[in-house]
MIZAKOL-762981 format. One record per residue (C-alpha): residue number from 0; residue in one letter; x, y, z. Coordinates in nm, 2 decimals. Example, Ala and Ser with C-alpha at 12.3 -4.5 7.8 and 13.67 -1.06 7.14 Angstrom:
num_residu_px_py_pz
0_A_1.23_-0.45_0.78 $
1_S_1.37_-0.11_0.71 $
end
This chain:
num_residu_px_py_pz
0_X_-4.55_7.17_0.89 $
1_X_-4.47_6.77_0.83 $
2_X_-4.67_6.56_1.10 $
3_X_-4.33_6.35_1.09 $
4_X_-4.02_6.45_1.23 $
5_X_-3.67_6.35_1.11 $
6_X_-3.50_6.10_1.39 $
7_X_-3.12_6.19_1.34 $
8_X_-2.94_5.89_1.56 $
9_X_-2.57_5.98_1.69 $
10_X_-2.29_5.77_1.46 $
11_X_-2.10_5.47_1.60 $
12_X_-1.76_5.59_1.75 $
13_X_-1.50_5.51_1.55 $
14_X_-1.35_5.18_1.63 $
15_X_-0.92_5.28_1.75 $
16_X_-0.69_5.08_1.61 $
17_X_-0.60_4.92_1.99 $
18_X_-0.92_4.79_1.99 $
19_X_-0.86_4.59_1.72 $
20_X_-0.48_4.45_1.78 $
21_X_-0.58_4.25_2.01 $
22_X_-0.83_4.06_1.83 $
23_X_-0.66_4.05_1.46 $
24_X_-0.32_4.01_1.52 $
25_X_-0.13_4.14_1.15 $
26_X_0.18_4.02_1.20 $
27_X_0.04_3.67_1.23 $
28_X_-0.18_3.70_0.93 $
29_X_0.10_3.82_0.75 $
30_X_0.36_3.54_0.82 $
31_X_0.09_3.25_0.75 $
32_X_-0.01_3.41_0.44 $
33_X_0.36_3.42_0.31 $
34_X_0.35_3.07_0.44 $
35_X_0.09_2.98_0.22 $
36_X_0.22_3.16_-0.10 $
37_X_0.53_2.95_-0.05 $
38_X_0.74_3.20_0.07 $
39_X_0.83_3.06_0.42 $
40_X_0.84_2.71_0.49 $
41_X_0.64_2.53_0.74 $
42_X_0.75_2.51_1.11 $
43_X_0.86_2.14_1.07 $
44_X_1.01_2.17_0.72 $
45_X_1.20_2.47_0.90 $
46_X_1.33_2.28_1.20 $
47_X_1.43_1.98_0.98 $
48_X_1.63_2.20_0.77 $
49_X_1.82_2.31_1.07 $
50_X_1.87_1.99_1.23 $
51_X_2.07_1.87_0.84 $
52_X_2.26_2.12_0.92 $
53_X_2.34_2.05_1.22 $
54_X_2.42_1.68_1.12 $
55_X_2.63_1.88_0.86 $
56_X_2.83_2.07_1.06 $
57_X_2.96_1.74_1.25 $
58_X_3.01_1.58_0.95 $
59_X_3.30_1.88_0.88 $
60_X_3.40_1.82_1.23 $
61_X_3.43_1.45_1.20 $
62_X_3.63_1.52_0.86 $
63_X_3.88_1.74_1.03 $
64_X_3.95_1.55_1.37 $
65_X_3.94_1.19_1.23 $
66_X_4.06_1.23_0.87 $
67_X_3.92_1.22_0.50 $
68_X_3.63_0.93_0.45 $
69_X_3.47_0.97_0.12 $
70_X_3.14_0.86_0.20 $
71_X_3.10_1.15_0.43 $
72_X_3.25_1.39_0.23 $
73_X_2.99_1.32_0.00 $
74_X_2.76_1.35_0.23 $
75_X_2.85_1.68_0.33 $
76_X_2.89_1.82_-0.01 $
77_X_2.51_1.70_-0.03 $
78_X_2.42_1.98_0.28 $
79_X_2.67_2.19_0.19 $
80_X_2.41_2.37_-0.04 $
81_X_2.12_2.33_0.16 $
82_X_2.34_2.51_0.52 $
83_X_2.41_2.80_0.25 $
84_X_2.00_2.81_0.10 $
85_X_1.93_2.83_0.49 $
86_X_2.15_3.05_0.62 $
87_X_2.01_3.34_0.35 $
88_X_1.66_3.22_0.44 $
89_X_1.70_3.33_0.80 $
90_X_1.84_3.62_0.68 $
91_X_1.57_3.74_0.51 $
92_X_1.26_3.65_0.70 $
93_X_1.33_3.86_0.99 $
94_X_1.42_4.14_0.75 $
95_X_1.08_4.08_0.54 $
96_X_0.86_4.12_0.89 $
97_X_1.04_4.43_0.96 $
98_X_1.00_4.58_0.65 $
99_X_0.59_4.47_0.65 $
100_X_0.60_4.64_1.01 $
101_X_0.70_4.93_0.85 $
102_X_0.47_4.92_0.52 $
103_X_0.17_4.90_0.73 $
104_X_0.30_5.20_1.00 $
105_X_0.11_5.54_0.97 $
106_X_0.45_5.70_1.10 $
107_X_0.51_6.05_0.86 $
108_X_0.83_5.90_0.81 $
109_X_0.71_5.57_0.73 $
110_X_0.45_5.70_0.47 $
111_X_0.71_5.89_0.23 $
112_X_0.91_5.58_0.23 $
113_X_0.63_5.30_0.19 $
114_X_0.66_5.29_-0.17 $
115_X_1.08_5.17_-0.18 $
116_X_0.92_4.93_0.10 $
117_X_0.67_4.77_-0.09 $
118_X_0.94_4.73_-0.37 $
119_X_1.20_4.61_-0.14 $
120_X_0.95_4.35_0.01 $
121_X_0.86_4.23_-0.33 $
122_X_1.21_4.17_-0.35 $
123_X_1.30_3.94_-0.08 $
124_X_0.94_3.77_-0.15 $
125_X_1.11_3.64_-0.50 $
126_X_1.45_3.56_-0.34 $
127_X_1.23_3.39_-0.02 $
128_X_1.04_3.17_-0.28 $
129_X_1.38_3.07_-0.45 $
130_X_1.51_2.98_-0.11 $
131_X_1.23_2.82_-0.04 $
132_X_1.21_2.57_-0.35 $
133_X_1.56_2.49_-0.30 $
134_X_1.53_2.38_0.04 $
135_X_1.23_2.14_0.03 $
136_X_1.42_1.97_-0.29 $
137_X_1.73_1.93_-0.06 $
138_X_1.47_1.75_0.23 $
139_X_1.34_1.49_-0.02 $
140_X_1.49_1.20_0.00 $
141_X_1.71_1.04_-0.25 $
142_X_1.63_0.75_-0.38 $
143_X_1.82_0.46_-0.25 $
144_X_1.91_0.36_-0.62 $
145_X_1.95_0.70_-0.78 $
146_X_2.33_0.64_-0.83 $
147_X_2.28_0.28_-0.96 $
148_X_2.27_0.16_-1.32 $
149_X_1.97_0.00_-1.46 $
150_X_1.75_-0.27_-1.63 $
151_X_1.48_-0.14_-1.90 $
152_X_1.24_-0.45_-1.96 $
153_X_0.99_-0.44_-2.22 $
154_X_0.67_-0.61_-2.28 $
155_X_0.38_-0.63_-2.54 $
156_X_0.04_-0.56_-2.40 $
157_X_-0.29_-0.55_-2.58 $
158_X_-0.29_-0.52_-2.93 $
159_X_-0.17_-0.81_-3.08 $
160_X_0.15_-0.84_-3.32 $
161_X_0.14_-0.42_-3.31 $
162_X_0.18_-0.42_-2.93 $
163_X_0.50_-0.66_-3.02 $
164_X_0.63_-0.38_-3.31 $
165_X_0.57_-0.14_-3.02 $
166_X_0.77_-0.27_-2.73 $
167_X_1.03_-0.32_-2.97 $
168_X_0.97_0.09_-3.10 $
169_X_1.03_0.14_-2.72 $
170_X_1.35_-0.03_-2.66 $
171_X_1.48_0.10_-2.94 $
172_X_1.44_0.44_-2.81 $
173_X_1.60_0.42_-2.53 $
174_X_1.88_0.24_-2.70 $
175_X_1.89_0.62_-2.92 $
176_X_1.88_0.79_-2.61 $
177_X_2.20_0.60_-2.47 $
178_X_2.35_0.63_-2.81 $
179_X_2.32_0.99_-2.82 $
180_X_2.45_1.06_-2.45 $
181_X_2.72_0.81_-2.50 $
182_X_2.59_0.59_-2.24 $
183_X_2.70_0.27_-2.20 $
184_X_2.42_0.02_-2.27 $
185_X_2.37_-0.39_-2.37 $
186_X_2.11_-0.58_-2.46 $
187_X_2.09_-0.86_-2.24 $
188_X_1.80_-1.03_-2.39 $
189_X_1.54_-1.03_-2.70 $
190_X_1.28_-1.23_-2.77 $
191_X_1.18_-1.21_-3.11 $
192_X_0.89_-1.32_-3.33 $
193_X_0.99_-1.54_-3.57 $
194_X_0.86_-1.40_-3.92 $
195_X_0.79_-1.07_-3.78 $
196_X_0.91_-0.74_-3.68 $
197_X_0.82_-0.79_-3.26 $
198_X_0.95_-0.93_-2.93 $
199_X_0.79_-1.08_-2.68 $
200_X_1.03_-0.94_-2.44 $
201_X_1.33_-0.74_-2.49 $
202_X_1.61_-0.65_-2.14 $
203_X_1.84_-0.36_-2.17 $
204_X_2.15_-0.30_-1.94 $
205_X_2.19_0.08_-1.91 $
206_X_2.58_0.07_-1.79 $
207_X_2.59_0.45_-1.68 $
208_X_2.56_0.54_-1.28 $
209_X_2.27_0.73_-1.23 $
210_X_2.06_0.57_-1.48 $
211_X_1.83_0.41_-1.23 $
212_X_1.74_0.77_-1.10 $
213_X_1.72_0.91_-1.49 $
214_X_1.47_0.64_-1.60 $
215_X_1.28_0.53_-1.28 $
216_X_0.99_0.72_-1.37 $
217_X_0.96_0.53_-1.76 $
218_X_0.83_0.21_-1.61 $
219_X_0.44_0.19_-1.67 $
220_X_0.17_0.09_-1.93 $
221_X_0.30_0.29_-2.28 $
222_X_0.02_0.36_-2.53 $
223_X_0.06_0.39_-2.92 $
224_X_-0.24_0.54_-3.12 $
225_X_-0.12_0.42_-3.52 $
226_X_-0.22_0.28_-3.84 $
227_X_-0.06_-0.05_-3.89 $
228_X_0.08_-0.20_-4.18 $
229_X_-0.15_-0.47_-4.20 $
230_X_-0.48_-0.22_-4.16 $
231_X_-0.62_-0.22_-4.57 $
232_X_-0.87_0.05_-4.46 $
233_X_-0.66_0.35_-4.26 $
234_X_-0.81_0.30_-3.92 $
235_X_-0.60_0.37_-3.61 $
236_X_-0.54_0.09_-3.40 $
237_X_-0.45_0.14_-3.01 $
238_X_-0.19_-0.09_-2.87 $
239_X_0.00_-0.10_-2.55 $
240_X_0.35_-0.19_-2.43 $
241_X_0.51_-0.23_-2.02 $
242_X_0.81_-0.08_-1.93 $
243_X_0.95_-0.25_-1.62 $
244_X_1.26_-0.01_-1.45 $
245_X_1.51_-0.22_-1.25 $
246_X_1.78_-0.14_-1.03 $
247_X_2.15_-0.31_-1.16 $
248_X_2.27_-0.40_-0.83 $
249_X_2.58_-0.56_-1.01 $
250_X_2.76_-0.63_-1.34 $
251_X_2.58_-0.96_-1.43 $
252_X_2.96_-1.06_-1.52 $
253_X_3.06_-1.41_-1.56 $
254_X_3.08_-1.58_-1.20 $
255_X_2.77_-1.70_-1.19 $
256_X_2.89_-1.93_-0.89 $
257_X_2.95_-1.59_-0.71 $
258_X_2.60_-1.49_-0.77 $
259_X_2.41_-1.80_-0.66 $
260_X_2.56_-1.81_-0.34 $
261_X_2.40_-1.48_-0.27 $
262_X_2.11_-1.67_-0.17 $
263_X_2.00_-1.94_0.05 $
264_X_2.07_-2.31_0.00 $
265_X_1.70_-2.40_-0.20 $
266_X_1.62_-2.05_-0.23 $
267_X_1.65_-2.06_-0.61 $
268_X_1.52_-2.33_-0.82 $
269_X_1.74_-2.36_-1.15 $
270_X_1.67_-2.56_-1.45 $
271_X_1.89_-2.59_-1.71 $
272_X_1.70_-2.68_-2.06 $
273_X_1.79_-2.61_-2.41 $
274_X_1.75_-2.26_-2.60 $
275_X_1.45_-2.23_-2.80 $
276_X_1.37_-2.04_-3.13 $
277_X_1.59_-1.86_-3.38 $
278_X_1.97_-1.86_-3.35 $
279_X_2.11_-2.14_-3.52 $
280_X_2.20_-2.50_-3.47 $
281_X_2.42_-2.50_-3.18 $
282_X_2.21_-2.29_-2.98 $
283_X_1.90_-2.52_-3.00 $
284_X_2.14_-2.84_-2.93 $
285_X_2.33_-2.73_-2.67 $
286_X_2.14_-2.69_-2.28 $
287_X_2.26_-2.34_-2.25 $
288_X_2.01_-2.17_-2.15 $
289_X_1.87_-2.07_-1.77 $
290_X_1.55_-2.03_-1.61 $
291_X_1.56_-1.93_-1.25 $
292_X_1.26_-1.96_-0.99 $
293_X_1.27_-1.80_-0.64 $
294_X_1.11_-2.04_-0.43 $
295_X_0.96_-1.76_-0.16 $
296_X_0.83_-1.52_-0.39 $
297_X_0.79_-1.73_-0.73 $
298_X_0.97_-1.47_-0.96 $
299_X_1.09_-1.67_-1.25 $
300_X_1.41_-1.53_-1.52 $
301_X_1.48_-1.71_-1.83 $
302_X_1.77_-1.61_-2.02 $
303_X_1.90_-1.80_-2.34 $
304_X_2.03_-1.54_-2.55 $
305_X_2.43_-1.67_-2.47 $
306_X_2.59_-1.99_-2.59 $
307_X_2.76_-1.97_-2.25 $
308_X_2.53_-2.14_-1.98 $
309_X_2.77_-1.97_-1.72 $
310_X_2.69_-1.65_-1.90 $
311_X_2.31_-1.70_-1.91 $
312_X_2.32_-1.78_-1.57 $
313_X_2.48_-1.52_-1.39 $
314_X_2.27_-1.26_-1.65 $
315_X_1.99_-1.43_-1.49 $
316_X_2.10_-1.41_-1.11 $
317_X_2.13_-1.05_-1.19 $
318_X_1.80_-0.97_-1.33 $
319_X_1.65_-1.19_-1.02 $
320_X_1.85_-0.99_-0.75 $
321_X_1.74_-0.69_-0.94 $
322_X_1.34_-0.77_-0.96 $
323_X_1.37_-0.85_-0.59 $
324_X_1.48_-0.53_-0.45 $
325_X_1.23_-0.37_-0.65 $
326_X_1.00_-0.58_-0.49 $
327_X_1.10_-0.50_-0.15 $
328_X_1.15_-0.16_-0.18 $
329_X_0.76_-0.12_-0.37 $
330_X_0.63_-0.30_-0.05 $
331_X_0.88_-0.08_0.20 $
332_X_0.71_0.22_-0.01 $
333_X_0.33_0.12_0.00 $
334_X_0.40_0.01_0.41 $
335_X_0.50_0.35_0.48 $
336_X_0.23_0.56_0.31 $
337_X_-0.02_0.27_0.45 $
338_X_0.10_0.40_0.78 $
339_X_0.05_0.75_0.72 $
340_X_-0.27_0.67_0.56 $
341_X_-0.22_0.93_0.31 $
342_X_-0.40_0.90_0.00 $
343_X_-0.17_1.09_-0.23 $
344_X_-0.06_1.07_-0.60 $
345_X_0.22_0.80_-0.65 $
346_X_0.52_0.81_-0.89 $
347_X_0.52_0.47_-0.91 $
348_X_0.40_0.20_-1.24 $
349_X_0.04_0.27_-1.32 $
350_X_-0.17_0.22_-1.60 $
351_X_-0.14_0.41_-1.92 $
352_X_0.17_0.66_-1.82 $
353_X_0.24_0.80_-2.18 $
354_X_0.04_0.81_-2.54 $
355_X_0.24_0.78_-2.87 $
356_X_-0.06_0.96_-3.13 $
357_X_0.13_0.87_-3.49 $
358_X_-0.12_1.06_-3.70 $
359_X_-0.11_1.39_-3.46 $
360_X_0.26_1.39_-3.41 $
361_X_0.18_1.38_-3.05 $
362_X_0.34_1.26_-2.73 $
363_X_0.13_1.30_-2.39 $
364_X_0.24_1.22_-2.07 $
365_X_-0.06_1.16_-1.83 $
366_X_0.08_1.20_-1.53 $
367_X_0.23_1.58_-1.56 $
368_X_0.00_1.69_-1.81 $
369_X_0.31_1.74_-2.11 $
370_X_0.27_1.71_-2.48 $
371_X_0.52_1.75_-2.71 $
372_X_0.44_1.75_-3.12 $
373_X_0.73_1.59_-3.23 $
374_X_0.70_1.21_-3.19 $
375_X_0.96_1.13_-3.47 $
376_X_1.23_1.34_-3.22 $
377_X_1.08_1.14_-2.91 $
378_X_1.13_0.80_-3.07 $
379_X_1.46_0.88_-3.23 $
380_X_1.57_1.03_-2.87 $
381_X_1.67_1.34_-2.97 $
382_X_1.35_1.48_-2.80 $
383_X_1.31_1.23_-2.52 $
384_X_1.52_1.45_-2.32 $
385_X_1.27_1.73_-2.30 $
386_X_1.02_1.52_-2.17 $
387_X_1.19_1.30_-1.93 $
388_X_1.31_1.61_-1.76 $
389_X_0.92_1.75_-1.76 $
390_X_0.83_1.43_-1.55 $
391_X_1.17_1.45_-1.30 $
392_X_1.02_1.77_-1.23 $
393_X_0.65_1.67_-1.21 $
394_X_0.79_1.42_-0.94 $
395_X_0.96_1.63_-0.78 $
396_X_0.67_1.84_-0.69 $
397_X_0.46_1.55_-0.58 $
398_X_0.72_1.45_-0.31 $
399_X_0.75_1.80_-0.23 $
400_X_0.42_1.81_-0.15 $
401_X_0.40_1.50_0.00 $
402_X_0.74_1.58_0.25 $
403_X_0.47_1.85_0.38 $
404_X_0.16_1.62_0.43 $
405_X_0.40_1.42_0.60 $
406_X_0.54_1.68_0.80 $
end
């Protein structure tokens, strides 16, 4: 007989199910895990939602009692779409905790229906996470300029006389673009090297509304990765070129009387001078062209490339009102995320935004991770369109997620 004797302990009781409710609530669980898989939106996102509605539904009031105004019929059409997204949002939330209710019920009943459950939850999850995307687009705000025309500078960077070829590459890109969308566009001013194929600076007028919004996301440091002309032994050269996006406030038509009283008596210095470089005899003997200094801020424009003084001057006025509000609304922008003290990524000019690689056929965009192999297309502008819509919705996402850091 074995001097040892088998010690045979009782099991643990089984631990009932009202035992642990109390502690691990799943209904909880469950609604901050669709939370986090985007399918609901957060509390605050939720209640701002409603409150646009709100504000939308006297808007339709305000329409009815005191007559038609555009501006707020626009603005209602705006929430129109957002009131609709919400109201089948609160639809199917309640119906998706329910249904989870049910999927996690040991009911006889409930078990010979779980699997149409568990399909039917799936479901509303999709539709939930549509809903869901469409309502956090509608609570980021607009851009003040969206619906404004705009000003495309360009500027050679590092690289010599192929950083001048390049900026020139760029603006005549964009120029394709406009040409293909039948976009109204002018070049307000070029700069060009005498004996060679570069500007120093190039300014184009994009005439269509809703340029500013379209190309707001272009300005930045643009690389090009090529061979040169002038390279004897192959080697790839890199060379840069800045893309400045501007707000057209107004027309830059001919009052340029109109435009200077815009600002305060000795706000502006303006010197009148004569027009320098290439263009003939009358242009370099005749004191036509402009150059514009803001005393408060020193921002200087210099336009020459009219006969008309009156011309270069109100061209000028423009392009100074424009680089302004930019200015204000950069330092509006940095204010309020200083305030916040959120250190989040920014849509707005940094360095080196997009690469132009000639011998890979390559464009890369930096900031939403998209390449496209067909830089011939991207340059001609037949492709541009593919990737400027690539980075709208790159940005997109960033103030998404921002709107909820915020929040």
């Amino acid at each position: 007989m074995s001097m040892f004797r088998a010690v045979v302990r009782p099991l643990a009781p089984p631990i009932r199910k009202s035992c642990v409710a109390p502690f691990f609530p799943v209904s909880r669980y469950f609604s901050t895990g669709l939370e986090e898989a985007g399918y609901k939106l957060h509390p605050q996102l939720l209640a701002k939602a409603q409150s646009l509605r709100t504000e939308r539904d006297k808007l339709s009031k305000s329409l009815t009692d005191d007559g038609y105004d555009p501006a707020k019929a626009l603005e209602q059409a705006r929430l129109d779409g957002l009131a609709s997204n919400l109201a089948r949002y609160e639809q199917f939330v309640p119906t998706l905790d329910d249904l989870h209710k049910l999927s996690v019920s040991e009911d006889p009943e409930a078990l010979e229906l779980r699997v149409d459950v568990l399909e039917e939850m799936e479901d509303i999850k999709q539709q939930l996470r549509d809903l869901t995307n469409r309502i956090k687009k509608a609570l980021v705000s607009t851009h003040p300029f969206a619906s404004y025309p705009c000003i495309l500078e360009f500027r050679p960077g590092v690289g010599g006389a192929e950083a001048a070829i390049f900026a020139k590459d760029l603006m005549n890109m964009y120029v394709s673009y406009c040409t293909l969308k039948k976009w109204r566009y002018s070049i307000l001013n070029v700069n060009e090297i005498s004996g060679a194929d570069g500007i120093t600076e190039g300014m184009l007028s994009i005439e269509e509304s809703g340029a500013y919004e379209r190309f707001r996301f272009e300005g930045g440091v643009h690389r090009v990765q090529r061979i040169p002309a002038t390279e004897s032994k192959g080697r790839v050269h890199t060379s840069a070129a800045a893309v400045i996006v501007l707000p057209q406030l107004d027309s830059g038509g001919e009052d340029s009387n109109e435009a200077e009283r815009s600002f305060a008596p000795g706000e502006v210095r303006i010197d009148i001078m004569r027009a320098r470089g290439a263009g003939g005899q009358h242009v370099n003997t005749t004191e036509s062209a402009v150059r514009l200094t803001h005393i408060p801020t020193g921002i200087t424009v210099s336009m020459q490339d009219n006969r008309s003084q009156h011309k270069n001057k109100a061209k000028a006025f423009m392009i100074l009102r424009a680089r302004l509000t930019d200015k204000e609304h950069a330092e509006k922008v940095a204010r309020e995320r200083q305030s916040r003290s959120l250190q989040v990524a920014s849509t707005d000019r940094s360095d080196k935004v997009r690469t132009y690689n000639y011998p890979q056929n390559r464009v890369t965009d930096h900031r939403c991770g998209f390449t496209m192999y067909d830089l011939d297309g991207c340059m001609g502008g037949t492709s541009l369109e593919a990737l400027l819509d690539r980075v709208e919705e790159w940005a997109q996402e960033e103030d998404m997620k921002n709107l909820e850091m915020k929040e």
